[in-house]
HTML snippet that shows the backbone in 3Dmol.js (N, CA, C, O; Angstrom):
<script src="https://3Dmol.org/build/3Dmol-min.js"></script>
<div id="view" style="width:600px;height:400px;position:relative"></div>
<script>
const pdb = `
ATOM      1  N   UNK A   1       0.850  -1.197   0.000  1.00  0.00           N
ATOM      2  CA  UNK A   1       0.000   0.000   0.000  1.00  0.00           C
ATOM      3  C   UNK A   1       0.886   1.247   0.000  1.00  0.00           C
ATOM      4  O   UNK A   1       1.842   1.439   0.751  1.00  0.00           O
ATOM      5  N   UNK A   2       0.468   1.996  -0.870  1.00  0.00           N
ATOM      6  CA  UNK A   2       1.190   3.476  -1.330  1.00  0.00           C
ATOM      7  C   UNK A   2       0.460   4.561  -0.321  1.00  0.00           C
ATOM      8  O   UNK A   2      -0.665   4.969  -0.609  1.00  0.00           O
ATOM      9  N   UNK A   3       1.047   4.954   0.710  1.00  0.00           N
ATOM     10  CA  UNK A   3       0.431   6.354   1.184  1.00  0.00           C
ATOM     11  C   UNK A   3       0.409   7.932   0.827  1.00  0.00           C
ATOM     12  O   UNK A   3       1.213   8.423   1.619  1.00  0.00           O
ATOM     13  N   UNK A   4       0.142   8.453   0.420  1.00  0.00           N
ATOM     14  CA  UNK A   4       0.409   9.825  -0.303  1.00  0.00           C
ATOM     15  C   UNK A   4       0.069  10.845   0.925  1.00  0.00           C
ATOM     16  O   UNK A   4      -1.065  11.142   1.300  1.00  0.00           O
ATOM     17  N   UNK A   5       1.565  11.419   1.585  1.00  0.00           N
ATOM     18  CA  UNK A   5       1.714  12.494   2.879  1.00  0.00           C
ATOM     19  C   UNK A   5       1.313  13.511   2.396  1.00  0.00           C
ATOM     20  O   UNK A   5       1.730  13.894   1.303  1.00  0.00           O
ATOM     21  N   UNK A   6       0.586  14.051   2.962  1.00  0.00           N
ATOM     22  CA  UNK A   6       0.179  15.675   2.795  1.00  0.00           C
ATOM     23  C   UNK A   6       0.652  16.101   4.365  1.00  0.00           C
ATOM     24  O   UNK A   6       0.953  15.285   5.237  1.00  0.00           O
ATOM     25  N   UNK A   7       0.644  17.669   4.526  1.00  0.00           N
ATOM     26  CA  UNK A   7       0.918  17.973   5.770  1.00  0.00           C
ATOM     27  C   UNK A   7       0.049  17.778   6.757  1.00  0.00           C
ATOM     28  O   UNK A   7       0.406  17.429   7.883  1.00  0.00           O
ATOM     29  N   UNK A   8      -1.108  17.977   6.435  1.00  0.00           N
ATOM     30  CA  UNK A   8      -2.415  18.380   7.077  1.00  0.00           C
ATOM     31  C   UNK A   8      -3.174  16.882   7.232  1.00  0.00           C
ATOM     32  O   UNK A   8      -3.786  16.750   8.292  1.00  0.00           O
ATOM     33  N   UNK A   9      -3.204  15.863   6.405  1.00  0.00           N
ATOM     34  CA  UNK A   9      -3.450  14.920   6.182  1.00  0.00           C
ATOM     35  C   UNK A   9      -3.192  13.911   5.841  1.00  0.00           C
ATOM     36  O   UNK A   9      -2.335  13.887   4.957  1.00  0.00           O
ATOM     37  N   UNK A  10      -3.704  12.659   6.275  1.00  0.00           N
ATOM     38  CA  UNK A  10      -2.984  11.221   5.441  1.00  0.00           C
ATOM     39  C   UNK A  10      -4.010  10.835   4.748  1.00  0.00           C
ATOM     40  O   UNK A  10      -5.110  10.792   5.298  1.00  0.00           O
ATOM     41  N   UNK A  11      -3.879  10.525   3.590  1.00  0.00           N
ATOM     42  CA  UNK A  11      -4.970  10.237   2.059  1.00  0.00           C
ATOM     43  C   UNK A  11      -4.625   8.878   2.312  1.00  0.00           C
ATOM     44  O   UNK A  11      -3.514   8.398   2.538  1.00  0.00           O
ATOM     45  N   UNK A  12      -6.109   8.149   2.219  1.00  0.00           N
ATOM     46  CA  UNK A  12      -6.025   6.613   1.422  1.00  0.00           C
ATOM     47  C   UNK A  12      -6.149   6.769   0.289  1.00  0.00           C
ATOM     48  O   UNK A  12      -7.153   7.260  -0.227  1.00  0.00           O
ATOM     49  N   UNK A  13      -4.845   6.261  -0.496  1.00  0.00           N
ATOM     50  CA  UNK A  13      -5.137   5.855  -1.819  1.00  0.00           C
ATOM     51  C   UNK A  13      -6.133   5.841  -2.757  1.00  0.00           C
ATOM     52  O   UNK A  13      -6.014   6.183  -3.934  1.00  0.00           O
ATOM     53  N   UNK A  14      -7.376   5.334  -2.067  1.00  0.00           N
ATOM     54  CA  UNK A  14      -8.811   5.014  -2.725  1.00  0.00           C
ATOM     55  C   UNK A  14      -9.378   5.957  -2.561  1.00  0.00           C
ATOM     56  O   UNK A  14     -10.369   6.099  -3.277  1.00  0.00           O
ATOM     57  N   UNK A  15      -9.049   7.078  -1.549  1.00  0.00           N
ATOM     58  CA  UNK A  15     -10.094   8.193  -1.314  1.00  0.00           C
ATOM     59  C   UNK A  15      -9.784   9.340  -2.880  1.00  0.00           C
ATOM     60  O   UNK A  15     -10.495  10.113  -3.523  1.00  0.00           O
ATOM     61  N   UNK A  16      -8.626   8.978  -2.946  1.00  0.00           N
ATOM     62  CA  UNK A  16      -7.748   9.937  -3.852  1.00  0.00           C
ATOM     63  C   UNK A  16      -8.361   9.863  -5.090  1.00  0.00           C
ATOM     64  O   UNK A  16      -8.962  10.701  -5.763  1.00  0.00           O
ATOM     65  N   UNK A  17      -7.973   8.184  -5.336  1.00  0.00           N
ATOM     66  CA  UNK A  17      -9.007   8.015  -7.032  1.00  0.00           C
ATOM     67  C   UNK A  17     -10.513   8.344  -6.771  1.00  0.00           C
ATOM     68  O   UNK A  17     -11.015   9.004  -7.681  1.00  0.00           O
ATOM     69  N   UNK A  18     -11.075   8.135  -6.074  1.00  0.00           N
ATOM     70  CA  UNK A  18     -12.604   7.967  -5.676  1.00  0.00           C
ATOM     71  C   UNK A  18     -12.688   9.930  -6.302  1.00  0.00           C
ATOM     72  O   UNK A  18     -13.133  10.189  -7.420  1.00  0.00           O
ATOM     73  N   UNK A  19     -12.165  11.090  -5.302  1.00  0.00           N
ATOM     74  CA  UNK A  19     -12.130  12.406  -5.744  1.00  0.00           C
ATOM     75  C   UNK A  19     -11.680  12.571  -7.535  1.00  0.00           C
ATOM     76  O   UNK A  19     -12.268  13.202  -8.414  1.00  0.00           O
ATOM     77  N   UNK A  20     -10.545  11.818  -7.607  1.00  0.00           N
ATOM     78  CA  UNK A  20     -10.492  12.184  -8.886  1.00  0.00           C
ATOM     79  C   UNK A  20     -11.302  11.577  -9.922  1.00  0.00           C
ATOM     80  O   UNK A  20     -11.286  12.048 -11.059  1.00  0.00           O
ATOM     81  N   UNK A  21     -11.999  10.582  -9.626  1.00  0.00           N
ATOM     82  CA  UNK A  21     -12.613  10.146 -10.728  1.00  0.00           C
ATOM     83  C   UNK A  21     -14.261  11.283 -10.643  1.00  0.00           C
ATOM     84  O   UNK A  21     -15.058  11.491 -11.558  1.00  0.00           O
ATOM     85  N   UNK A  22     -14.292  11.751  -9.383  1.00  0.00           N
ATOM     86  CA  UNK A  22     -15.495  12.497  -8.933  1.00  0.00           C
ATOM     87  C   UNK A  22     -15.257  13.625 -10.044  1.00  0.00           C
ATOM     88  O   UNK A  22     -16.150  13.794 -10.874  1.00  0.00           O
ATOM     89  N   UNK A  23     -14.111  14.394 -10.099  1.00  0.00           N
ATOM     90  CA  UNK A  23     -13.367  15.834 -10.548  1.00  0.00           C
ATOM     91  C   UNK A  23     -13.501  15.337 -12.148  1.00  0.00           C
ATOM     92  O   UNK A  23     -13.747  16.322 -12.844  1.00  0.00           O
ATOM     93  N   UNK A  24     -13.411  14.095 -12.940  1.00  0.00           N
ATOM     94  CA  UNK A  24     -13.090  13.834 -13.934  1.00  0.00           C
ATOM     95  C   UNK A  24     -15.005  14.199 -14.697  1.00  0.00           C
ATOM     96  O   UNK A  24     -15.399  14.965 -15.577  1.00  0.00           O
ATOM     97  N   UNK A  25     -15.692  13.232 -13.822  1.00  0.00           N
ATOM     98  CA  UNK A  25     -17.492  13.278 -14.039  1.00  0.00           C
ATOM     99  C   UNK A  25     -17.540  14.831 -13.924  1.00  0.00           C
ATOM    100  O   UNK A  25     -17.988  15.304 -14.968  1.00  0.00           O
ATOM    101  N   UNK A  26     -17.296  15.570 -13.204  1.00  0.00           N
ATOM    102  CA  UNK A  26     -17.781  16.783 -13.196  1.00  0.00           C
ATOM    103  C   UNK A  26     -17.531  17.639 -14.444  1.00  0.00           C
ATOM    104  O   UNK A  26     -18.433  18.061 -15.167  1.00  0.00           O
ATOM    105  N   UNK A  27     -15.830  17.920 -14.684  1.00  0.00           N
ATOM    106  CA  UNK A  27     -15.720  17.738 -15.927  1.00  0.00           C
ATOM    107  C   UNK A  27     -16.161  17.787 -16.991  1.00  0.00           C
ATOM    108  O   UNK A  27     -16.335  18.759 -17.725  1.00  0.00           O
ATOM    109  N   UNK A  28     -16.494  16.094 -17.222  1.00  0.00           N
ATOM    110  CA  UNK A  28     -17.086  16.338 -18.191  1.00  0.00           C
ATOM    111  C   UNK A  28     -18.462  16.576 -18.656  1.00  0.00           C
ATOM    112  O   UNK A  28     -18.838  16.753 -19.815  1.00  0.00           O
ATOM    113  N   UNK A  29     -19.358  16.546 -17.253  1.00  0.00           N
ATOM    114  CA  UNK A  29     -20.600  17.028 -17.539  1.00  0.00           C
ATOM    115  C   UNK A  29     -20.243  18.472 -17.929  1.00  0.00           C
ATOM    116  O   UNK A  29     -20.624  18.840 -19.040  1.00  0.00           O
ATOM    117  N   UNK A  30     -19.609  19.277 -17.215  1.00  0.00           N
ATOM    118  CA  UNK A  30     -19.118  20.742 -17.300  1.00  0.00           C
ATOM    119  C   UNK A  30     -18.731  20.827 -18.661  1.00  0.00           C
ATOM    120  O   UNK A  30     -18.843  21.983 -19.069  1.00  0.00           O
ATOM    121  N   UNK A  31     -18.295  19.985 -19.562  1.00  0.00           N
ATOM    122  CA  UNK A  31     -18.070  20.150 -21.335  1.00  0.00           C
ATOM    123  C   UNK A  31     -18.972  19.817 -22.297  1.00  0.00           C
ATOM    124  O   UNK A  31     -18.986  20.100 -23.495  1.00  0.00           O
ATOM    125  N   UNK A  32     -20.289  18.703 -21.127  1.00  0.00           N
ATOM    126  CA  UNK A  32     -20.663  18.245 -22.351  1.00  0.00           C
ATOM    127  C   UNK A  32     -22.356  18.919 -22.554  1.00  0.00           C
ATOM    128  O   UNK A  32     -23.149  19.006 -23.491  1.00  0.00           O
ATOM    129  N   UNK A  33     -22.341  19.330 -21.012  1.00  0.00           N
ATOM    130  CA  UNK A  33     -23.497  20.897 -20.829  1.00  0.00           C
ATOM    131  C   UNK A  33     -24.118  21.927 -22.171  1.00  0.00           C
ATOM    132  O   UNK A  33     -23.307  22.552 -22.854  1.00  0.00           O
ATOM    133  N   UNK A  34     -24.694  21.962 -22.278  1.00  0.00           N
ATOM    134  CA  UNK A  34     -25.147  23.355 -23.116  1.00  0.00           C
ATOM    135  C   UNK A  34     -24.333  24.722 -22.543  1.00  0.00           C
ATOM    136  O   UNK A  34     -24.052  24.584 -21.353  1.00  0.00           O
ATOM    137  N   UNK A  35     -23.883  26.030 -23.127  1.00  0.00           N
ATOM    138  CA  UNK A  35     -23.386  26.456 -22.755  1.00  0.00           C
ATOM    139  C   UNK A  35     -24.249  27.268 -21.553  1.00  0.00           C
ATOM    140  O   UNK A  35     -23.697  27.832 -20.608  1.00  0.00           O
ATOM    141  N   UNK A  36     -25.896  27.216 -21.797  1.00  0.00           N
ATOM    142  CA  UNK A  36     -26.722  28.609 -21.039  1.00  0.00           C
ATOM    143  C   UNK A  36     -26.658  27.525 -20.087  1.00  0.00           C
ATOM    144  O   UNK A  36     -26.893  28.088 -19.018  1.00  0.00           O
ATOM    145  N   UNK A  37     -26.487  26.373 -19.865  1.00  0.00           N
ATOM    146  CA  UNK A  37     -26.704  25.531 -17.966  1.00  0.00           C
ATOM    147  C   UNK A  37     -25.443  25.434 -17.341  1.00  0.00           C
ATOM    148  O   UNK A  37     -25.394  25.013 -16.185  1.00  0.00           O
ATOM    149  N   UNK A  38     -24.131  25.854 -18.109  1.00  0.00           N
ATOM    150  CA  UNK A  38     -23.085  25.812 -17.298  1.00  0.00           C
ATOM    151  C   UNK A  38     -22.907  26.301 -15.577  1.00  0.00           C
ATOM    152  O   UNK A  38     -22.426  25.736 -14.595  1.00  0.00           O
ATOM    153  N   UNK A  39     -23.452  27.414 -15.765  1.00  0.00           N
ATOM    154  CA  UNK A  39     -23.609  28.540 -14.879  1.00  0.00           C
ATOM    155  C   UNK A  39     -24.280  27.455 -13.971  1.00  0.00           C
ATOM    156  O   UNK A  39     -23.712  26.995 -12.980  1.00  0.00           O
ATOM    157  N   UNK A  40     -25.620  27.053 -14.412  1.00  0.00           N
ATOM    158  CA  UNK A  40     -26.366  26.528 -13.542  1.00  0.00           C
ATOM    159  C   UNK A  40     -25.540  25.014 -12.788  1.00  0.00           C
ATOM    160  O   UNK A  40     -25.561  24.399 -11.722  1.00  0.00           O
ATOM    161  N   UNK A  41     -25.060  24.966 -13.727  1.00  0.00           N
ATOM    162  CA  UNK A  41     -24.624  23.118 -13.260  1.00  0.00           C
ATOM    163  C   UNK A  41     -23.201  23.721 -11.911  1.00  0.00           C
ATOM    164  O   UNK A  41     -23.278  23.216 -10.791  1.00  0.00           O
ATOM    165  N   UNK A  42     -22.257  24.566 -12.142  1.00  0.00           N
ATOM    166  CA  UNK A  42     -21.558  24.996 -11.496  1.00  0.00           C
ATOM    167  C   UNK A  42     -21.806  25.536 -10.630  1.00  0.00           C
ATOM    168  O   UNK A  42     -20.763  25.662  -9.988  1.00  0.00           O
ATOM    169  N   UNK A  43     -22.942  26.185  -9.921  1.00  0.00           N
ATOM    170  CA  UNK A  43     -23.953  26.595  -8.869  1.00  0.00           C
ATOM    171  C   UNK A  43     -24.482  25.267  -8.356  1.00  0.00           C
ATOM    172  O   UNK A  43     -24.613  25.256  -7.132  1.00  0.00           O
ATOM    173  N   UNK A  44     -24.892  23.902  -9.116  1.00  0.00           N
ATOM    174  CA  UNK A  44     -24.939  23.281  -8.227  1.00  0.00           C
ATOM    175  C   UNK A  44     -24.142  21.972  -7.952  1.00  0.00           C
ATOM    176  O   UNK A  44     -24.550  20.983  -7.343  1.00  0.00           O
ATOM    177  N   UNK A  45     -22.674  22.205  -8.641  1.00  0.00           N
ATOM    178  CA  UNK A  45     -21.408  21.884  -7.676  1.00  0.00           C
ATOM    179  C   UNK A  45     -20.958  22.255  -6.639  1.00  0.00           C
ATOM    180  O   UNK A  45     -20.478  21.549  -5.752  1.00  0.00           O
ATOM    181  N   UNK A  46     -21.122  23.845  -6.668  1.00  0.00           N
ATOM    182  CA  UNK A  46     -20.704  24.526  -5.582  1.00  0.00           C
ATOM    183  C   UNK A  46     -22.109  23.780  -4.417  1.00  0.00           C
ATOM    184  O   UNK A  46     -21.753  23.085  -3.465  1.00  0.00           O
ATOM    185  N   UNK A  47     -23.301  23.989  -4.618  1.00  0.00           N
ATOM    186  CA  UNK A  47     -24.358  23.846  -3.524  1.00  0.00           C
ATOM    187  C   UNK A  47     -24.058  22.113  -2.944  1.00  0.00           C
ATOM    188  O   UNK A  47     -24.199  21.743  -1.779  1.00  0.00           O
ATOM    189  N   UNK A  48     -23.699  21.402  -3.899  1.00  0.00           N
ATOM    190  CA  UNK A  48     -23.432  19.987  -3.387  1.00  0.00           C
ATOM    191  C   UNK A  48     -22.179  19.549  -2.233  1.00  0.00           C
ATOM    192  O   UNK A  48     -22.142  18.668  -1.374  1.00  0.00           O
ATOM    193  N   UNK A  49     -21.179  20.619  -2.660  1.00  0.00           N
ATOM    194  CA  UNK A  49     -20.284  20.399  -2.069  1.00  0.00           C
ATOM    195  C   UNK A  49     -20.062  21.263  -0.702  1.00  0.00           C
ATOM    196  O   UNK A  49     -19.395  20.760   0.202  1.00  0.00           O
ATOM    197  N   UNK A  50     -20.586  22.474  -0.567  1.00  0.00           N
ATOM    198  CA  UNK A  50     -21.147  22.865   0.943  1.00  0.00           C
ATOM    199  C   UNK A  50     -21.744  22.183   1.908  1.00  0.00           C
ATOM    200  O   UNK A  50     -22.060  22.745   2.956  1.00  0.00           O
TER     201      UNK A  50
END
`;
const viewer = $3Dmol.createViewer("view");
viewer.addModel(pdb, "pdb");
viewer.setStyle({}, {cartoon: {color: "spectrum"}});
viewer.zoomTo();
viewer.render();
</script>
């Protein structure tokens, strides 16, 4: 098992891919959006993640 040190924190491995594969979906909904719901879809990234 690979640990990846941060200062503040110790990451499991799986939490890491789990976020990035999260960041990757967002993405590409965020490209594959119409341009007038961007706004909207990014308002409710931000509201999900509060």
């Amino acid at each position: 098992m690979v640990r990846v040190r941060v200062s503040w924190v110790d990451y499991d491995p799986k939490i890491i891919v789990i976020v990035l594969m999260l960041m990757i979906l967002s993405l590409l909904r965020f490209v594959l959006v119409p341009p007038r719901l961007k706004i909207l879809s990014i308002f409710g990234i931000d509201a999900s993640a509060m």
